[in-house]
C-alpha positions in Angstrom: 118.1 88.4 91.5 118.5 84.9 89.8 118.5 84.4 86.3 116.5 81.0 86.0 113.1 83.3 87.3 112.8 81.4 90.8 111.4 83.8 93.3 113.6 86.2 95.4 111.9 86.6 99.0 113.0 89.8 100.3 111.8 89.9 104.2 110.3 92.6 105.8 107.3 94.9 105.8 108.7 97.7 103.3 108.5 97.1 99.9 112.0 96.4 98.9 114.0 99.2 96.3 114.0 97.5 93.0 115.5 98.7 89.8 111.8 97.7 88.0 109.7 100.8 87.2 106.4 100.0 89.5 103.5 100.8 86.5 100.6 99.8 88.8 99.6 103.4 88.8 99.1 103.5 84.9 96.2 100.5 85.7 92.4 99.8 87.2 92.4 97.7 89.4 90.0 95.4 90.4 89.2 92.5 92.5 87.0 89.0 92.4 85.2 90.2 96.2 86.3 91.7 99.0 85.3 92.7 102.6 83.9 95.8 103.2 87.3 98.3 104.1 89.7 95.2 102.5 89.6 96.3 98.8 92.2 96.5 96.0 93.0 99.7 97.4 94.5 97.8 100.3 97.3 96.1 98.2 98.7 99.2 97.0 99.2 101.2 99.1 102.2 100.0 101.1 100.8 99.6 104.3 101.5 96.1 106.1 99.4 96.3 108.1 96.6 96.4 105.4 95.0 94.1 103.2 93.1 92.8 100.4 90.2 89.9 102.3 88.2 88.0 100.0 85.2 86.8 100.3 83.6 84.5 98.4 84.4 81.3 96.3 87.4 80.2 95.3 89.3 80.8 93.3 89.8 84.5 94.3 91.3 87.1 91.8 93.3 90.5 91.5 92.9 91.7 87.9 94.6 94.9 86.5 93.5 96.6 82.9 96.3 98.8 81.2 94.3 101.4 79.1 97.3 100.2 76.4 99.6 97.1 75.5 102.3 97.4 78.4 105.4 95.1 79.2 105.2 93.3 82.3 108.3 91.9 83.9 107.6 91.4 87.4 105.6 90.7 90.2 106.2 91.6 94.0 103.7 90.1 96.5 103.6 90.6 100.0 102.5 87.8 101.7 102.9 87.1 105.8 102.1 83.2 107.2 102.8 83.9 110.8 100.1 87.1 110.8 97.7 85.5 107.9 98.0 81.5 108.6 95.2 79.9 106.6 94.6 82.7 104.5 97.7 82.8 103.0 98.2 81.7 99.5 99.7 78.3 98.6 99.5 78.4 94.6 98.7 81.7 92.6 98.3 81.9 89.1 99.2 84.9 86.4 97.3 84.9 83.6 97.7 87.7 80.8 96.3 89.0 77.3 94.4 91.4 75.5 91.3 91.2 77.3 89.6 89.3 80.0 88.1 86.8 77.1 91.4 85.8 76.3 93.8 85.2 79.3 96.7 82.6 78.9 98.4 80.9 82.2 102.2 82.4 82.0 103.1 81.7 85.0 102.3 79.0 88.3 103.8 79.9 91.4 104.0 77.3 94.6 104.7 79.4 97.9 105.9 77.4 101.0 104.4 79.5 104.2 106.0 82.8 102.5 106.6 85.8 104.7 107.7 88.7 103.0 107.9 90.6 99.8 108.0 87.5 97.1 109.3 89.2 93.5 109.4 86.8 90.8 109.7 86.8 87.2 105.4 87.1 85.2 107.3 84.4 82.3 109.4 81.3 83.0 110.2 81.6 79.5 114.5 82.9 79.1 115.2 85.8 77.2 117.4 86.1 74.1 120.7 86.7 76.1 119.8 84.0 78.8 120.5 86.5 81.8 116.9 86.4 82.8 113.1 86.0 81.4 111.0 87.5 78.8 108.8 90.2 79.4 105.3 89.9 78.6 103.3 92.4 76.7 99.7 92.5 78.0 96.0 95.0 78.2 95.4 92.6 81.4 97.1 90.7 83.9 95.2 88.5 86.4 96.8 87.2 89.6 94.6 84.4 90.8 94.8 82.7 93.9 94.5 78.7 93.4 94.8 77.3 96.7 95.6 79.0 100.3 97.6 77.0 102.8 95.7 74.7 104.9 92.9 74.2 102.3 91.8 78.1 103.5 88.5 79.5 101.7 89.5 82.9 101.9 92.6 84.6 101.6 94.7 87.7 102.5 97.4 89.6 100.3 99.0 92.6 102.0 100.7 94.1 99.0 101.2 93.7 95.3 103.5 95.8 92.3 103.6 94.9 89.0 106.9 96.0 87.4 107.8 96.9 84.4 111.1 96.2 82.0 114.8 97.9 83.2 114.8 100.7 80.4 118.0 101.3 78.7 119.5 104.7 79.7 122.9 106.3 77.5 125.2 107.0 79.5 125.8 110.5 80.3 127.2 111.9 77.5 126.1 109.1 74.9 124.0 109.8 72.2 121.0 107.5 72.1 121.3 107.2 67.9 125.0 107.7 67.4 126.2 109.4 64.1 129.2 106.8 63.3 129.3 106.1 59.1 130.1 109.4 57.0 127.1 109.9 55.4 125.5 110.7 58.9 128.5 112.6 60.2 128.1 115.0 57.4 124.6 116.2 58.8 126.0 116.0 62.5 125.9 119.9 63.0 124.6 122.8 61.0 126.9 125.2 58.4 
């Protein structure tokens, strides 16, 4: 995965093995409309051949609601020009905050006739060690759809995951909280 946060296009139908945590279960979903039997179920549940139709005004709108502050590091979209034309998005939006009063832009995407699982980074902005981006901490993310290609009303996404931080595992034997200075070692075991 690059480090500057440009998009990683990983083709095929199957979502592809990440090393992200998928927390999309720990959400509610919703959507802005949808066609009868295209709902938000449709985007997770890893079928290709499913997916989420909208049907109404622009601009169109996934929003998930975390019942408690969550990190966010990741988005994977699977989008398919060939099978969607029209309908697929051009320019999608993530917005994210506490509530839906209070959403802030964090990221614009700009998608050239994507086909494929798209994974990119929810912030532009680099992290602290300036191997990748910041995560963002967030009740709500909203994935809106600006603009579909070929100035389509409605639009079709056949899959999305929202991903979580890589968690820091000690190694086998490692001790998460080591007992290093002597004032700690002498409470290491009981007498």
């Amino acid at each position: 995965m690059p480090a500057d946060g440009t998009p990683t296009v990983h083709s095929g139908k199957k979502p592809p093995q990440l090393p992200w945590p998928d927390i999309g279960h720990l959400a509610k979903w919703s959507v802005s409309s949808h066609k009868f039997g295209f709902g938000p179920e449709c985007l997770t549940d890893d079928q290709p051949d499913t997916f989420w139709h909208s049907d109404g005004p622009q601009p169109h709108f996934v929003t998930i609601e975390f019942p408690r502050k969550v990190a966010v590091q990741k988005l994977s979209v699977y989008l398919s020009f060939p099978l969607d034309d029209s309908y697929t998005p051009a320019t999608i939006a993530v917005r994210a905050g506490t509530g839906p009063a209070d959403l802030q832009d964090v990221r614009i995407l700009t998608l050239d006739k994507p086909d494929g699982w798209i994974t990119f980074d929810v912030s532009a902005e680099p992290n602290e060690d300036g191997d990748g981006c910041k995560s963002v901490n967030a009740y709500v993310v909203q994935v809106i759809i600006l603009a579909n290609h070929m100035n389509g009303k409605d639009t079709h996404v056949r899959g999305l995951h929202i991903l979580g931080p890589i968690e820091d595992t000690p190694a086998n034997n490692e001790e998460p909280f080591s007992w290093i200075s002597p004032v700690f070692k002498m409470h290491e075991c009981i007498r």
